[in-house]
C-alpha positions, 0 to 999 in steps of 0.5 A: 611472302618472301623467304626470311633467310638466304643469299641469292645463288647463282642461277643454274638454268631458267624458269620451267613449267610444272610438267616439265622434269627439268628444271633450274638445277637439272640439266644435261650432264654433270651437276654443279652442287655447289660445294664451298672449296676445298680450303674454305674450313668456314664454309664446310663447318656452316654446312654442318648447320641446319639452313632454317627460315620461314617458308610458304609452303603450297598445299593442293587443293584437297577434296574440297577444290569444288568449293569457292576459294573462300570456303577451301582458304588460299594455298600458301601456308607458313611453315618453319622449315629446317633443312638437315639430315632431309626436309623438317617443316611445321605450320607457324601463325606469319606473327612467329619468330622464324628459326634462324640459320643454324639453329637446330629444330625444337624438340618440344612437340616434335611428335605432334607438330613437325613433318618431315620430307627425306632428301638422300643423298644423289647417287656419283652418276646422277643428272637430275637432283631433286631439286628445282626452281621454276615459275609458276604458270597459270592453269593446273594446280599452281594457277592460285600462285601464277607468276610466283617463284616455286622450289619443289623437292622430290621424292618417293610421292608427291613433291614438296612445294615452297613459294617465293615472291623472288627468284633470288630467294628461290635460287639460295634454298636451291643452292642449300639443297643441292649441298646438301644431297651431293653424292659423298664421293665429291664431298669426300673429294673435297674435304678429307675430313667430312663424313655423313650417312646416306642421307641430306645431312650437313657434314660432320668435321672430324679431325684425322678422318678421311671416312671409311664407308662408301657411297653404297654403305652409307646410304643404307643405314636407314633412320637410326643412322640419320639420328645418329648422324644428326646427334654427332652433328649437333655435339660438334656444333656445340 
């Protein structure tokens, strides 16, 4: 299944290997985030938005991955997936609506049902963005989806996995990613007046400001600064 937003983004490497720690957006030297231009006032407010669609995310084989197939069901889930202050995803039937771009995740059974995958904010210096798209080869855990394309974010455990049919939709999730865990001091460098904590946030417009707190302030705030953050950013989306 092919994701159900996004456009394509313009590729930043080719197709890689599970064990390979490259990757499509991962090379050597400085990263391209991709963010809109400084003057590009619509660009930066849609950035502000959450980037929400119907994924398919891969689950591993758990500790039934002796059994038949059949009896262990396949690998790819249906899951709605926002992406905003980090990764919030949750387990559809493929007949649901999938959420629409700028659309806030549901607050009804928030607790029970929805998960959530933290993407910080990439350091000044880094040269490896968690994010990155590559094609998945036979053998090892991907063998169930050879040859689709795979977007795998990484964190602090195991990487999240969704699966696309095309590379081109791999690409623009990719490309939405990266926005959205460029280290501050660029986005600052940018546009004056976009502020936001440590976390994936999109960038809260703010008339006058040019923000006042560093890349290492900000990215200590924790959880309550990610919902503080999150509410600002929907008040001014409103």
């Amino acid at each position: 299944m092919a994701s159900t937003v996004g456009a394509s983004a313009t590729p930043t490497g080719g197709s890689s290997s599970v064990p390979a720690a490259g990757g499509s957006a991962a090379s050597v030297g400085a990263v391209n985030y991709g963010l809109p231009k400084a003057n590009d006032t619509n660009a930066w407010r849609a950035l502000m938005l959450p980037h929400a669609g119907q994924l398919e995310l891969f689950k591993a084989p758990g500790p039934l991955s002796c059994a038949p197939r059949q009896a262990r069901g396949g690998p790819l889930v249906p899951v709605s997936v926002w992406l905003h202050c980090g990764v919030h995803y949750r387990e559809w039937p493929p007949t649901e609506k999938p959420p629409s771009v700028g659309e806030m995740p549901p607050l009804d059974g928030a607790d029970r049902h929805h998960k959530f995958f933290p993407l910080p904010r990439d350091d000044p210096d880094s040269t490896s963005p968690p994010v990155r798209v590559f094609q998945a080869k036979s053998g090892g855990e991907l063998e169930d989806i050879d040859g689709r394309w795979v977007l795998e974010l990484r964190g602090e455990h195991r990487p999240l996995r969704f699966c696309f049919a095309h590379k081109k939709d791999a690409r623009a999730w990719e490309k939405e990613v990266l926005m959205r865990v460029a280290p501050l001091t660029q986005v600052w460098k940018l546009h004056g007046g976009v502020v936001g904590d440590g976390s994936a946030i999109g960038p809260a417009l703010q008339d006058g400001s040019g923000g006042g707190q560093t890349q290492a302030g900000v990215a200590g705030n924790g959880r309550l600064s990610t919902v503080a953050a999150l509410a600002a950013g929907t008040r001014r989306a409103l």
